[in-house]
C-alpha positions in Angstrom: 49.5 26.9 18.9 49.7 23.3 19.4 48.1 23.0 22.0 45.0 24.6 20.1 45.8 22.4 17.4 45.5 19.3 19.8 42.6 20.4 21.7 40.4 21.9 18.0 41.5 17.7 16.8 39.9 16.4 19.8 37.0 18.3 19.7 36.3 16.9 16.2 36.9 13.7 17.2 34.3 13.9 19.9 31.7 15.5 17.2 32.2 13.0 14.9 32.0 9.9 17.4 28.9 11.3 18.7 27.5 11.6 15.3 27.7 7.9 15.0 24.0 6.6 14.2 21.9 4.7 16.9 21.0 2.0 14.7 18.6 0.2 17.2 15.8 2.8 16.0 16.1 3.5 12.3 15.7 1.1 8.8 14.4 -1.9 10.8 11.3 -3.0 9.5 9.5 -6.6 10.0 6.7 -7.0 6.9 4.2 -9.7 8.3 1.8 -11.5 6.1 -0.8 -13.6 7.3 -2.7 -16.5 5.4 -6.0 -17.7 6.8 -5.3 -21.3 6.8 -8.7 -22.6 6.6 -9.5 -20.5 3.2 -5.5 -20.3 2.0 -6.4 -16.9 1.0 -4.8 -14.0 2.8 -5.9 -12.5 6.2 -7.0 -9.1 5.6 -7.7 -7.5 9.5 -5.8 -9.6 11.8 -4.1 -8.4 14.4 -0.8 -9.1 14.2 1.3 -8.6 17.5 5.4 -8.7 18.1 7.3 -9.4 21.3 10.5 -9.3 23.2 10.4 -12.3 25.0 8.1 -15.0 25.6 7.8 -13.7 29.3 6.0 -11.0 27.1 3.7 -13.1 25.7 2.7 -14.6 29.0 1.7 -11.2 30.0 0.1 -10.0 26.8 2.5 -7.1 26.8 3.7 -6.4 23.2 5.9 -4.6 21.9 4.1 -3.5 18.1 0.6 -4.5 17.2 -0.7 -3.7 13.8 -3.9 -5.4 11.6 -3.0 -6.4 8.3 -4.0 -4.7 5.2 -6.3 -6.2 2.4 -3.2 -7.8 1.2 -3.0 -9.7 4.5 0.2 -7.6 5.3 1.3 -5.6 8.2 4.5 -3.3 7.9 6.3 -2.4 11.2 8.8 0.0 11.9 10.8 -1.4 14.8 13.6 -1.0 17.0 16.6 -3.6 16.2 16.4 -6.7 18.4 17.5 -10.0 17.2 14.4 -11.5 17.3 10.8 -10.9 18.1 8.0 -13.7 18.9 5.1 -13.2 16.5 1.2 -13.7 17.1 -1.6 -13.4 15.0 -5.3 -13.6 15.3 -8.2 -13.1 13.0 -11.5 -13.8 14.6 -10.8 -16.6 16.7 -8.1 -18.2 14.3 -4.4 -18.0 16.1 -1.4 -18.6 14.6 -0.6 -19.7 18.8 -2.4 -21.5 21.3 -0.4 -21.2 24.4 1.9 -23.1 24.0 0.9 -25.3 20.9 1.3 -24.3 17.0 -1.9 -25.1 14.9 -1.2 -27.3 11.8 -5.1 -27.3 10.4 -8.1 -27.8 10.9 -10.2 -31.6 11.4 -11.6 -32.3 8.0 -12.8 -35.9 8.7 -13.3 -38.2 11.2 -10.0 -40.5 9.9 -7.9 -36.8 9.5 -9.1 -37.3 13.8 -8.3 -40.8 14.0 -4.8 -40.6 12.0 -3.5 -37.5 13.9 -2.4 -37.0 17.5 -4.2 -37.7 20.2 -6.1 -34.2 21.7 -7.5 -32.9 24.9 -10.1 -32.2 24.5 -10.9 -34.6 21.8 -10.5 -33.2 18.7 -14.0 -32.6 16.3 -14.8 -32.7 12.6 -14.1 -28.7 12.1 -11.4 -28.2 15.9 -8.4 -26.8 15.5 -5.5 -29.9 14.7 -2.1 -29.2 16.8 1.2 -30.4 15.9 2.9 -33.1 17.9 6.6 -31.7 18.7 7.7 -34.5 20.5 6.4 -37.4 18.1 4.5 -39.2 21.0 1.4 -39.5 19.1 -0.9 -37.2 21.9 -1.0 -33.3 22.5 0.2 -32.6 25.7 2.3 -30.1 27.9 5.2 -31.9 26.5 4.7 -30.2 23.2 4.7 -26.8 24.3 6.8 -24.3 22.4 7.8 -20.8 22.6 5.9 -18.8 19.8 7.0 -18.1 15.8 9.5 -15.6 15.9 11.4 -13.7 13.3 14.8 -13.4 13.4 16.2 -9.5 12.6 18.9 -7.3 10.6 19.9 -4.4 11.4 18.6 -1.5 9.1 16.8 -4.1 6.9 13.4 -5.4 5.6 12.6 -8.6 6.8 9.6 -10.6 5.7 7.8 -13.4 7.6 4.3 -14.9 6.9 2.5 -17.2 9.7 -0.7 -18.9 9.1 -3.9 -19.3 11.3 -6.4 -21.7 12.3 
């Protein structure tokens, strides 16, 4: 009998350890929402893509893509990571330009004059990239890994990136 006793308690044991949830695939969602920076208003139909790794980005392989709503919003299910990279396009407005993060957009020909140095030069209306490093030109030296978000398990997490 105790031995039945012994072996009926292990059996539960197993059950109930192997009812444990996998939380790397349930309650994780990332809510994106994307502002056209040229307008300020929000970017309804861009496609919004997440990543693992930057290697991923390199190879345009993503893990989630979604286009935001009207709202400029895109809501995505995903399994838990730490941390995903985070692109978004509308038209040919990036929120990343391999490599370099996109601060604005040349209004004036002193906005050119007063900012960082670009190749190629920069034009009333280009797209105006931010200097990293403080050396006062654009250059591989600025390069940066993408936006990314940063993830809790089982939770909503917001994030809003802007494009130019």
């Amino acid at each position: 009998m105790k031995k039945l006793q012994i072996l009926l308690f292990t059996l539960m044991a197993i059950a109930l350890l192997s009812c444990t949830k996998d939380q790397t695939k349930t309650g994780t969602t990332v809510e994106i929402s994307v502002v056209d920076g040229s307008t300020g208003s929000a970017a309804a139909g861009a496609t919004v893509s997440l990543y693992e790794s930057s290697a991923a980005i390199n190879s345009n392989t993503p893990k989630y893509t979604q286009t935001t709503d009207q709202t400029g919003k895109a809501k995505i299910g995903v399994a838990y990571l730490s941390q995903y990279y985070v692109t978004a396009q509308l038209g040919s407005k990036k929120n990343y330009y391999n490599g370099f993060l996109p601060v604005g957009i040349f209004k004036t020909q002193t906005d050119i004059q007063n900012s960082a140095i670009q190749t190629p030069a920069a034009v009333i209306g280009s797209v105006k990239f931010q200097d990293t490093n403080g050396d006062g030109k654009i250059s591989a030296a600025d390069d940066v890994a993408a936006p990314s978000v940063s993830l809790t398990v089982n939770t909503n997490t917001t994030f809003t990136t802007t494009v130019y």
